[in-house]
Structure formats: structure tokens, C-alpha cells
N, C-alpha and C positions, 0 to 999 in steps of 0.2 A: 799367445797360448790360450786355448780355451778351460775355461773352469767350468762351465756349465753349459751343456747345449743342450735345444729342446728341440726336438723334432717329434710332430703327430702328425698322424694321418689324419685325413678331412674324415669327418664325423656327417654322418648323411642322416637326415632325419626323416620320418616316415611324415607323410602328410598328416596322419592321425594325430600324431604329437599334438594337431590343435585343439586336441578333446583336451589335452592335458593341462593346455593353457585357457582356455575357457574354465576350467577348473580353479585356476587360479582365480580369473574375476570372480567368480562363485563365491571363494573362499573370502575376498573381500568384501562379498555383500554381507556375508556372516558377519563379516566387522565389523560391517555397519550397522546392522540389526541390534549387536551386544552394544554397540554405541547408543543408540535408539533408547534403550530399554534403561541405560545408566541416566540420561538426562529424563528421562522419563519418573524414574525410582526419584532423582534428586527433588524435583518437582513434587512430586507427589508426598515424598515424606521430610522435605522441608530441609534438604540437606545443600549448604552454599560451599561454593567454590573458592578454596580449591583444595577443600576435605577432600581425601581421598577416602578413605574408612570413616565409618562414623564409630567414634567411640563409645557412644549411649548403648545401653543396655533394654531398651524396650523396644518390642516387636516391629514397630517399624525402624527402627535403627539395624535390626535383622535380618529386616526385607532389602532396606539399599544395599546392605553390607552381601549379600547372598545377590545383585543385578551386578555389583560392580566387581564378583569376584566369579563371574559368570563369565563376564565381558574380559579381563586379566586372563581368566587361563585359557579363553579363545585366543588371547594373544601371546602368550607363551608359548603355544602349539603351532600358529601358524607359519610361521617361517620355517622351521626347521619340515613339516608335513611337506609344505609345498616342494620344497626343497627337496626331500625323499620322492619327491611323485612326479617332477620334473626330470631326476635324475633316472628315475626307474623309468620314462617314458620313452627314455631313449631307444631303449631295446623292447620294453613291454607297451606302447602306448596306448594301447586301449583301458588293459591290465592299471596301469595307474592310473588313469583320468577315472575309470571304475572306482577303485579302495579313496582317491581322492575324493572325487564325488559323496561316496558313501562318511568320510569323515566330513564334508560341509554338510550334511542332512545332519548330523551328529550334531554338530554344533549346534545349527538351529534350535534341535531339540532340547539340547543340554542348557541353554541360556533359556529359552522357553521355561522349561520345566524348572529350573534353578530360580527366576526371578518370579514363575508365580506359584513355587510350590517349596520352597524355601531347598534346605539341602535336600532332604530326601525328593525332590524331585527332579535333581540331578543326573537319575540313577539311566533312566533309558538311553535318554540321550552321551551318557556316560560312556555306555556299551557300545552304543551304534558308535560311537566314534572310534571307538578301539578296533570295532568290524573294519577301521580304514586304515588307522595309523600302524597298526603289527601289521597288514599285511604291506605296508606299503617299507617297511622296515625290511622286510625280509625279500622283497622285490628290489629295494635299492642295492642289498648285498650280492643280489646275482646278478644285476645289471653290473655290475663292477667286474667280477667274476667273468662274464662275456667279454665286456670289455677290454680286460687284462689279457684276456686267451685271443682275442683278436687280431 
């Protein structure tokens, strides 16, 4: 007797999909970047491993703590984005690899601007990344939506 069967239809993907995946390496060189920038900050303000935070209270204790928390919320974002922008690409590929795209320029900017303008230089690249990650949020719930009605 069966308890659970799975039957799907073959899922066809548009050749574009490959913007979408190109997008991922992208999204990894961002990682790399915020990595760059943390061995960088450590060097420069004298901070050893395997500190995570610097607990000091002087300005350069500010500066590493604002590269390394640059680099962390690049990394908190990145799977789950990708993850939305793959799934959306199913159905929308251009449409994702686009709002993807646009959240890797984000990032760039937001580690940039965080690591040499402390928090308040966060803020651009804050925004350009949200120009990627909401739409790509509301693209994955219609890709599902097609999906389901399909």
C-alpha cells in the first residue's frame, strides 16, 4: 500500500535561466569582496584571529567592527536571495537574474560604503539592495502561483 507518492511533471527551463545562474557567481564575488575588506580592516587595525568583533571601544575598533558586519549581513542574505531568484527564474528569467543582479550591485555598494564610511555609509547601497531582494520576494510568490496552476 502506498503512503506517499510523488508524481511531477518535467520542469523545462528557459535557456535564459543562465542569466540567473551567472548571477549566482556574481553574488559570490560579493563574498568575496566582504571577505577582502574583513582581512583587510583586520590588518589594518591590528585585530587577530579568531576575534570575531572587536570589543574596544575606539574608532578603529569601529571601523573593523562596521567591515566585519558588512561582510555577515552579505552573508545572512545571500542564500536565501539566491534562493528567491533561482526559484523565480523558473518562470520569470530575465525578471530574476535583473532584481538579482541589482541586489549584487547592492552589496557591493553596501560593504563599500559600510567599511569606509562607518554605518551611515551603509545607507545607498542599503537601498539598491532592497531595489533586488522585495522584488525578487514577490516574483518568487508568483512563480509558485504559475507553478501551482500549471
Amino acid at each position: 500500500r502506498k503512503i506517499l507518492s510523488l508524481a511531477m511533471a518535467p520542469l523545462s527551463l528557459s535557456s535564459e535561466f543562465g542569466y540567473a545562474v551567472a548571477v549566482v557567481g556574481a553574488s559570490y564575488l560579493a563574498n568575496i569582496y566582504g571577505a577582502i575588506k574583513v582581512v583587510t580592516a583586520r590588518k589594518k587595525y591590528d585585530i587577530k584571529y579568531p576575534t570575531l568583533y572587536s570589543t574596544g571601544t575606539t574608532k578603529n575598533d569601529e571601523m573593523y567592527n562596521c567591515a566585519q558586519r558588512a561582510h555577515q549581513n552579505t552573508l545572512e542574505g545571500l542564500p536565501v536571495v539566491n534562493l528567491m531568484m533561482l526559484s523565480s527564474a523558473t518562470v520569470y528569467p530575465r525578471a530574476a537574474a535583473l532584481f538579482g543582479f541589482t541586489w549584487v550591485v547592492g552589496r557591493f555598494l553596501y560593504i563599500r560604503g559600510y567599511t569606509e564610511g562607518g554605518p551611515e555609509g551603509r545607507r545607498i547601497g542599503g537601498i539598491v539592495s532592497h531595489l533586488g531582494d522585495f522584488p525578487l520576494l514577490i516574483t518568487t510568490f508568483c512563480a509558485a502561483w504559475h507553478l501551482l496552476r500549471a
